[in-house]
C-alpha positions in Angstrom: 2.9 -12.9 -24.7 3.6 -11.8 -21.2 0.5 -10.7 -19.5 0.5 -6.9 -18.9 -0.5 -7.0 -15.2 2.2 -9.5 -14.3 4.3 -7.3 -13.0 1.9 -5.1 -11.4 0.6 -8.6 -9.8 3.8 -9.8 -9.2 4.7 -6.8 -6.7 1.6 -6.4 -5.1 1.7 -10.1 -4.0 5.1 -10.2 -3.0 5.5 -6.6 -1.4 1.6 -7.4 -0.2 3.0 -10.7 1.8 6.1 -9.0 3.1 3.4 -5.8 4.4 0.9 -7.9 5.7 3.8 -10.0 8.0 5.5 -6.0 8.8 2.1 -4.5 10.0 1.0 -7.9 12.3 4.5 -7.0 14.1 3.6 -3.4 14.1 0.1 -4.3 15.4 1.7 -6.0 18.3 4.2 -3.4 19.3 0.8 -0.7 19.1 -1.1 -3.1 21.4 1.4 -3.4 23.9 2.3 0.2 23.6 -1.3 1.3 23.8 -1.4 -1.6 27.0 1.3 0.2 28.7 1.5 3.6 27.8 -1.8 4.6 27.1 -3.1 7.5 24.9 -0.8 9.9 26.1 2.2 7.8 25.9 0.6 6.9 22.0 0.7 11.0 21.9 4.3 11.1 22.5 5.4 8.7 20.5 3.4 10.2 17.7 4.7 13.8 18.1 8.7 12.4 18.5 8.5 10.9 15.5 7.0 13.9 13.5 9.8 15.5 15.0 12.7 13.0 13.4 11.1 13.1 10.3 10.3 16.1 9.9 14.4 17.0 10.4 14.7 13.5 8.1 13.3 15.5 5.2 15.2 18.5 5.4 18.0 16.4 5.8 17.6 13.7 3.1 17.3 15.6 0.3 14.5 13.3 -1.7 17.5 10.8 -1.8 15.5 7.7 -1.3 13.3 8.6 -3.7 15.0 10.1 -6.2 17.9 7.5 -5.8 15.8 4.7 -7.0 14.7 6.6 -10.3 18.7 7.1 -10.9 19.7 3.5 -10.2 16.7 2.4 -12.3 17.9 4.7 -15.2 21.6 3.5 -14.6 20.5 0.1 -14.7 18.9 0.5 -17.8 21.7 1.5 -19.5 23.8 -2.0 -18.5 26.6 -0.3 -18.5 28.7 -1.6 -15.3 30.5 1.1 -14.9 28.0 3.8 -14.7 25.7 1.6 -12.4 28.7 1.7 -10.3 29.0 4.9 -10.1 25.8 5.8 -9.2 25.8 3.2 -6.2 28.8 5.0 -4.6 27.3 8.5 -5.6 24.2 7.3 -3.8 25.4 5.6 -0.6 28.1 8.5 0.0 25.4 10.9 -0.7 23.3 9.3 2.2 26.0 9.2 4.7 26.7 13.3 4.5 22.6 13.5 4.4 22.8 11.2 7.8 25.4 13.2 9.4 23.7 16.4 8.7 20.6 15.4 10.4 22.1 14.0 13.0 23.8 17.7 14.0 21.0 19.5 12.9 18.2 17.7 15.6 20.9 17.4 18.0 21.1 21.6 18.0 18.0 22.2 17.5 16.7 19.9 20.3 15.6 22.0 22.7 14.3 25.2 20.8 12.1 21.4 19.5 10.9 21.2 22.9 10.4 24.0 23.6 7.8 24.8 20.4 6.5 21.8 20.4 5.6 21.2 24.5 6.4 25.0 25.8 9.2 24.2 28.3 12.5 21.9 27.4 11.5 18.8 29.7 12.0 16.8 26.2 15.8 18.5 25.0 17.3 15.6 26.0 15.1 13.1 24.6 15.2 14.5 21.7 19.3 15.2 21.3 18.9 11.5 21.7 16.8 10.9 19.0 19.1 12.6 16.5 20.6 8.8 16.0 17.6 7.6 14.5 17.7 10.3 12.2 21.1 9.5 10.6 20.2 5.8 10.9 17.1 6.8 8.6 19.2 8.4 6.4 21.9 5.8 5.8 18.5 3.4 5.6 16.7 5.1 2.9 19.8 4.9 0.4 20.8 1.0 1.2 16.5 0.5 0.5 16.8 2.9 -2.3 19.5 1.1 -4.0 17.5 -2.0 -3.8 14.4 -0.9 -4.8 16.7 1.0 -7.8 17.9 -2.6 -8.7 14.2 -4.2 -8.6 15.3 -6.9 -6.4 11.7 -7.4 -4.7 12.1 -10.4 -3.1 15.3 -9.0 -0.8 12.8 -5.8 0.0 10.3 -7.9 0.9 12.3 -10.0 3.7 14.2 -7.2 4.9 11.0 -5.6 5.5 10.0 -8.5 7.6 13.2 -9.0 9.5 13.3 -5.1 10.4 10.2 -5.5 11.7 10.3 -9.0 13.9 13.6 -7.5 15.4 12.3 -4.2 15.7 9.4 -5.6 17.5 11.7 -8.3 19.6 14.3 -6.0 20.9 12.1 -2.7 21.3 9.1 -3.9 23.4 11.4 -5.5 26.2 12.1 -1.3 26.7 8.7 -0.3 27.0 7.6 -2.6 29.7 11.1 -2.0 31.9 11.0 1.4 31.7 7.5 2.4 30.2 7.1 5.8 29.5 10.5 6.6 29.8 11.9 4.6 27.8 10.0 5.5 24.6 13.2 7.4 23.1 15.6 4.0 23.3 12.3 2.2 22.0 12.2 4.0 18.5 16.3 3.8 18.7 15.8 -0.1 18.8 13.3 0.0 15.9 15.6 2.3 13.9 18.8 0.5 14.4 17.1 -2.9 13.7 16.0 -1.3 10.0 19.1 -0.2 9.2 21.2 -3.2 10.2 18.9 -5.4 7.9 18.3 -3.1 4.8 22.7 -3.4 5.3 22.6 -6.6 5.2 20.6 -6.7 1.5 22.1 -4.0 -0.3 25.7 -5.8 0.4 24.5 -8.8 -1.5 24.3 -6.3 -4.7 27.8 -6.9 -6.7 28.9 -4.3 -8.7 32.1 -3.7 -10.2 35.2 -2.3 -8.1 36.1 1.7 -8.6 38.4 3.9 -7.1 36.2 7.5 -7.3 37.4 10.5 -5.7 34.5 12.3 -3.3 35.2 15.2 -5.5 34.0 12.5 -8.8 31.1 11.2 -6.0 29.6 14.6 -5.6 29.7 15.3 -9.3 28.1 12.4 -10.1 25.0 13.2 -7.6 24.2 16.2 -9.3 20.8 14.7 -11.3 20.4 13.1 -7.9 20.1 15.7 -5.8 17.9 17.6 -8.5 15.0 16.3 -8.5 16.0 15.2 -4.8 15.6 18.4 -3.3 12.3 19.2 -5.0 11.1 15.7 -3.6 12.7 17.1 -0.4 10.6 19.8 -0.6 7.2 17.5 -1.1 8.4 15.0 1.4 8.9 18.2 4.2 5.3 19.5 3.3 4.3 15.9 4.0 6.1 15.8 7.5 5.6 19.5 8.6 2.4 18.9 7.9 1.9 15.8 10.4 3.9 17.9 12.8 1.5 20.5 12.8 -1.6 18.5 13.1 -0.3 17.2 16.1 0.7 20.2 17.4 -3.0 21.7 16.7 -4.5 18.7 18.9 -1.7 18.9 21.6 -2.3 22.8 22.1 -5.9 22.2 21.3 -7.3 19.4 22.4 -4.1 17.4 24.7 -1.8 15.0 24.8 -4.2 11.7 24.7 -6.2 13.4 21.9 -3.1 13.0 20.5 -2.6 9.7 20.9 -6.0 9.1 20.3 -5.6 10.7 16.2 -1.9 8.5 16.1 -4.0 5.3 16.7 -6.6 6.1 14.1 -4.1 7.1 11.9 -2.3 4.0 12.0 -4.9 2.3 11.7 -6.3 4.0 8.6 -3.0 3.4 6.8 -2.3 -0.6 7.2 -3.7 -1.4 3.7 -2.7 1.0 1.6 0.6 0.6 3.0 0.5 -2.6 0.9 -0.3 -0.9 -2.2 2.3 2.4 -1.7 4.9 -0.6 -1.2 3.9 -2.5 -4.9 4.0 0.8 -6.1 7.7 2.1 -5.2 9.1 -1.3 -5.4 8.2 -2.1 -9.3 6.0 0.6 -10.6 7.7 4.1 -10.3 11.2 2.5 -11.9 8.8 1.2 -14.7 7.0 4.6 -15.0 10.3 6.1 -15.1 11.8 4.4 -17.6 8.6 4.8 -20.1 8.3 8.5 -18.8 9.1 9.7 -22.3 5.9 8.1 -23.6 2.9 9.5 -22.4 0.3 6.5 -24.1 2.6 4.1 -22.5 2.5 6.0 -19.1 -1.2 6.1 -19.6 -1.7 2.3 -19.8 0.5 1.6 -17.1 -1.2 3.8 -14.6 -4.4 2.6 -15.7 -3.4 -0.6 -15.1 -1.6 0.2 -11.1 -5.1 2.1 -10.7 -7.5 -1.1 -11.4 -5.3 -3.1 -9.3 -4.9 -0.8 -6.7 -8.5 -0.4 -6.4 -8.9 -4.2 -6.5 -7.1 -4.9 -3.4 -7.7 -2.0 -1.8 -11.5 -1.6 -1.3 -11.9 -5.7 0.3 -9.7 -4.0 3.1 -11.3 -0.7 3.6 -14.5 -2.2 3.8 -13.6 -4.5 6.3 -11.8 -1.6 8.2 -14.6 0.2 8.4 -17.2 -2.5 9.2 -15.5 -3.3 11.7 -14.0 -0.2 12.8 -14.9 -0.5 16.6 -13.5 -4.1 16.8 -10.7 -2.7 15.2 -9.9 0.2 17.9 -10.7 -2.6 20.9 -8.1 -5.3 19.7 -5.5 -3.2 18.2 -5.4 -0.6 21.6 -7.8 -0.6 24.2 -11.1 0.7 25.1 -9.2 4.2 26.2 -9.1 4.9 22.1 -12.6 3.8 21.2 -13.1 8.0 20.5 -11.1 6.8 17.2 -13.7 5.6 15.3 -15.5 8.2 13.9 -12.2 9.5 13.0 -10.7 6.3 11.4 -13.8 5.7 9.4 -13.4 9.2 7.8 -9.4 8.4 7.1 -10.3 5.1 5.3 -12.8 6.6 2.9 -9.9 9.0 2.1 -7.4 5.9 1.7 -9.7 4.3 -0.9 -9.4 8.0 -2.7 -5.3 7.7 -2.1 -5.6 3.9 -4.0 -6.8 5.9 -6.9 -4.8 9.1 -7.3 -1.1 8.3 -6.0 -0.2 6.1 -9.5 -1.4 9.3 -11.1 0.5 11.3 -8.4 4.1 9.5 -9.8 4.5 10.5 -13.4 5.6 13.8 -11.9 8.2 11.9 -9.9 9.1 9.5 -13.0 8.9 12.5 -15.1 11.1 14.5 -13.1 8.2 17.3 -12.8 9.8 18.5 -9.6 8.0 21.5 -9.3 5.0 20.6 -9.9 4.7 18.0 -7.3 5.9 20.5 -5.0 2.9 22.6 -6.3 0.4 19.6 -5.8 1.6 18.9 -2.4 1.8 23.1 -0.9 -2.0 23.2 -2.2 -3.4 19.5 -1.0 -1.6 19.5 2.7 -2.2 23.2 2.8 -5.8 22.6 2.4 -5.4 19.6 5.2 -4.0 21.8 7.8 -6.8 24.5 7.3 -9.4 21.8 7.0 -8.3 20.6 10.5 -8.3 23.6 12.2 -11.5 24.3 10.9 -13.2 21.0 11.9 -11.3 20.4 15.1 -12.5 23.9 16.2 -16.3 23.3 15.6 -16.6 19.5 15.4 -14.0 18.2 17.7 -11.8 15.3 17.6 -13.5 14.0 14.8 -13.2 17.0 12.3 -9.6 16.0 11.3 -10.8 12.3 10.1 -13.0 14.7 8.0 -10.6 16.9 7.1 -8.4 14.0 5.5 -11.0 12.7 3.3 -11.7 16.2 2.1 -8.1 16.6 1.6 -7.5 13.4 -0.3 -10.7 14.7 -2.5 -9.1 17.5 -3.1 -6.1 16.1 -4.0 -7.8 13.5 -6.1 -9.0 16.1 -8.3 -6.0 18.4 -8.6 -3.9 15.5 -9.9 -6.3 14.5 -12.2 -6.8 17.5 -14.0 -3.0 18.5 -14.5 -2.2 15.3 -15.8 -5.2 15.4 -18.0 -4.3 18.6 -19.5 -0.4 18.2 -19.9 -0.2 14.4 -20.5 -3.6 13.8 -22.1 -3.9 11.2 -19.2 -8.0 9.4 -18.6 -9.2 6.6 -16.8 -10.1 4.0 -19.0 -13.9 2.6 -19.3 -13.2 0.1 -17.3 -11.7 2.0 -14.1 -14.7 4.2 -14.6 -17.2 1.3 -14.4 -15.3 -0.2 -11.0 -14.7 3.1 -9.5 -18.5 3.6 -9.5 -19.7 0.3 -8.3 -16.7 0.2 -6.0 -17.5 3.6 -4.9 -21.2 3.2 -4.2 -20.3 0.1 -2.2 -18.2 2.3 0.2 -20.7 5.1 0.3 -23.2 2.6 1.1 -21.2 1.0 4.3 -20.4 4.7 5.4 -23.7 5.8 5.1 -25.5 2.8 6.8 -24.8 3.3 10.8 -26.6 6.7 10.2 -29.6 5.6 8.9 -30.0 1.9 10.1 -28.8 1.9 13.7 -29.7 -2.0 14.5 -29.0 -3.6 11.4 -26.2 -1.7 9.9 -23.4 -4.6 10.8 -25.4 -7.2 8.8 -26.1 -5.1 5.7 -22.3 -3.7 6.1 -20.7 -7.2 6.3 -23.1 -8.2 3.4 -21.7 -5.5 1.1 -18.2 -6.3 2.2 -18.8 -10.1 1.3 -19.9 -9.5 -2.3 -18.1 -6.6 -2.6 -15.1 -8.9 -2.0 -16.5 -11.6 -4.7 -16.5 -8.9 -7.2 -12.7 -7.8 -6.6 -11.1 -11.4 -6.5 -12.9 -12.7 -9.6 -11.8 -9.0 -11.4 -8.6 -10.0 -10.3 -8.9 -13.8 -11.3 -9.9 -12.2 -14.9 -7.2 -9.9 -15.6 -4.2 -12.3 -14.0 -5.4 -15.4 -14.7 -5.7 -18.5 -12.2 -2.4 -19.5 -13.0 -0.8 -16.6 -12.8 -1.8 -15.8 -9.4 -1.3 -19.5 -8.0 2.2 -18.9 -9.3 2.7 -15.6 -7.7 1.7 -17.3 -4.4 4.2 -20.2 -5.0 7.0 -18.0 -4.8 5.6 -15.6 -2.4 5.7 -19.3 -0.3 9.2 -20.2 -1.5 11.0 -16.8 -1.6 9.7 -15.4 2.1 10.5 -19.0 3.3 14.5 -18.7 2.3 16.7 -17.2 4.9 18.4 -14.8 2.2 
């Protein structure tokens, strides 16, 4: 009998491989970013690229999202002809969502400018920047189409390639023209991504149709219905990141800015690992049990002991170290990050627990209400921000994302409790306590022992980390996981 977590396992180790090579090339471009520019430059970057994907979701219609769920559904079926379909629905879909973008930034560039910096030094800049958002569009259907088809291995090493030429032919831009040149630096790192996640989804063979665009845009229909209520979630998500930055800029500066981008990033290099296992294999296998709520319960039971599992070695270590962290990653300009960055990562550990219950609304097709869960979660983020940033400083919005993610955390939990008679089981109970206490513990320490926090802290992390790998040993198996890592080893190491 297959073991249940295999898949679950499976992902995570691939996806986890491909994430861990992605954000050691992302470290590098921060570091020589941080090197060069320096918070302010880190603040401008930042605030572009809330501006591109904020205009990305209006744009994009939830396609990337909501195309995997309709591939995974088409594919389930194994009928050729509608999986075909649906693959030129999708890709055709994405190019008019590209192209729309593209005109809408490239119009709206300098009333941008002007709301976000108060004069339109930046229209230009930003007219430029409209690129990236088609290529983003065009992107997000090749990856979704991938994802759709479960072929983890070829997301996992387009994810790396992206990356190492993202990172090869971008930072050569940054040190000729520094500052000025941050605009043709995120059009490098776009271009590269969508030139690679090309290069994948044309290995997919599918049979030959002749459809009309007339037949394409018919066929879309269930894609762009629960893709516009994604939409809506995914321009909460951005707007709100736009306006957080806007509230430092305006508040607080430019190299605060910077200073909240670094942390941020920071904050989200593990979970990234997890959020990757869990649209690569686990929302196309909660969508296709949607229509069984005791299977969808066991499954997210399952993503939420993993994703605890693996999560809380790394957020430990995060925040242990949290000062070494800001020092090698940037420089000692952003050491005003790590107050801030140990507040995001106790809310990441709270993210490792609620976001598999956070996707039966998306497998479910629940569109509304996880645009209701995300108005009332970021809504309270942006509030919470204001709030702390006005009477605690800098530091009040690495608060206000835990208390957000709390919030959040809570809200899930009791609407799927009540409409899907969803609970943790005994077991994600028991580890969520000790894992729990554990973090509480490390958090907790620097307060109240000021010399020897950093040896109790690393001490906790160590057996902390004991207790996750032999959880994980128990519910894979030794085999298992020495197999997983086999092909990890083999699969990453093949050119494609």
């Amino acid at each position: 009998m297959e073991n249940p977590y295999g898949r679950i396992m499976k992902s995570t180790f691939v996806m986890g491989g491909s994430s861990v090579i992605t954000i050691v090339l992302g470290i590098v471009r921060n570091k020589i970013l941080a090197l060069i520019l320096g918070p302010s430059g880190m603040g401008l970057t930042g605030i572009y690229q809330s501006i591109t994907n904020l205009i990305s979701s209006i744009s994009g219609l939830g396609i990337g999202e909501s195309g995997v769920r309709q591939i995974a559904v088409a594919l389930g079926t194994d009928d050729q002809t509608k999986i075909s379909r649906t693959i030129v629905a999708l890709r055709r879909t994405a190019l008019l969502s590209g192209i729309s973008g593209f005109f809408l930034l490239f119009v709206l560039s300098k009333k941008a400018s002007l709301l976000t910096f108060g004069n339109s030094a930046h229209e230009i800049d930003l007219a430029i920047l409209s690129v990236t958002v088609f290529f983003g569009a065009v992107s997000a259907g090749q990856i979704a189409l991938i994802q759709g088809m479960q072929r983890i291995k070829d997301l996992a090493k387009l994810g790396i390639l992206g990356a190492f030429f993202g990172t090869v032919f971008s930072i050569p831009i940054i040190y000729l023209f520094k500052e000025r040149g941050i605009v043709f630096f995120l059009l490098m790192v776009s271009a590269m991504s969508i030139i690679t996640s090309w290069w994948y989804s044309r290995k997919i063979r599918v049979i030959s149709l002749v459809i009309s665009w007339r037949a394409s845009l018919l066929e879309a229909k269930p894609l762009l219905s629960l893709g516009v209520a994604l939409m809506f979630g995914s321009l909460i998500i951005t707007a709100t990141q736009y306006f957080l930055r806007l509230i430092v800029v305006r508040s607080l500066g430019l190299g605060a800015a910077g200073i909240y981008q670094a942390s941020s990033m920071l904050s989200a290099v593990y979970v990234s690992i997890l959020l990757n296992a869990m649209i690569t294999d686990y929302y196309p296998r909660l969508s296709a049990l949607s229509h069984n709520d005791s299977e969808c319960k066991s499954l997210v039971n399952r993503q939420v002991e993993v994703g605890m599992l693996f999560a809380v070695p790394g957020v430990l270590t995060t925040m242990t170290f949290a000062p070494l962290a800001i020092q090698l990653f940037y420089s000692s300009k952003f050491m005003v990050a790590i107050e801030i960055l140990r507040w995001q990562i106790l809310g990441v550990f709270l993210q490792a627990v609620s976001w598999p219950m956070g996707f039966i609304f998306r497998a479910k097709g629940e569109g509304k209400l996880f645009v209701l869960t995300e108005v009332l979660h970021n809504s309270a983020y942006i509030f919470f921000s204001w709030i702390g940033i006005k009477y605690l400083g800098l530091p009040g919005i690495g608060m206000a994302f835990f208390g957000m993610n709390l919030i959040y955390l809570a809200l899930i939990y009791l609407i799927v409790r009540r409409k899907y008679e969803f609970s943790f089981s005994s077991i994600n109970i028991r580890i969520l306590l000790i894992l729990g206490t554990a973090l509480g513990m490390v958090f907790l320490s620097p307060h109240f022992l000021h010399r020897g926090h950093l040896f109790v802290n690393l001490g906790i992390t160590l057996a902390t980390c004991v207790f996750s790998i032999r959880k994980i040993i128990d519910i894979g198996g030794t085999g298992l996981i020495l197999s997983f890592l086999s092909r990890l080893k083999s699969g990453l190491s093949k050119s494609g």
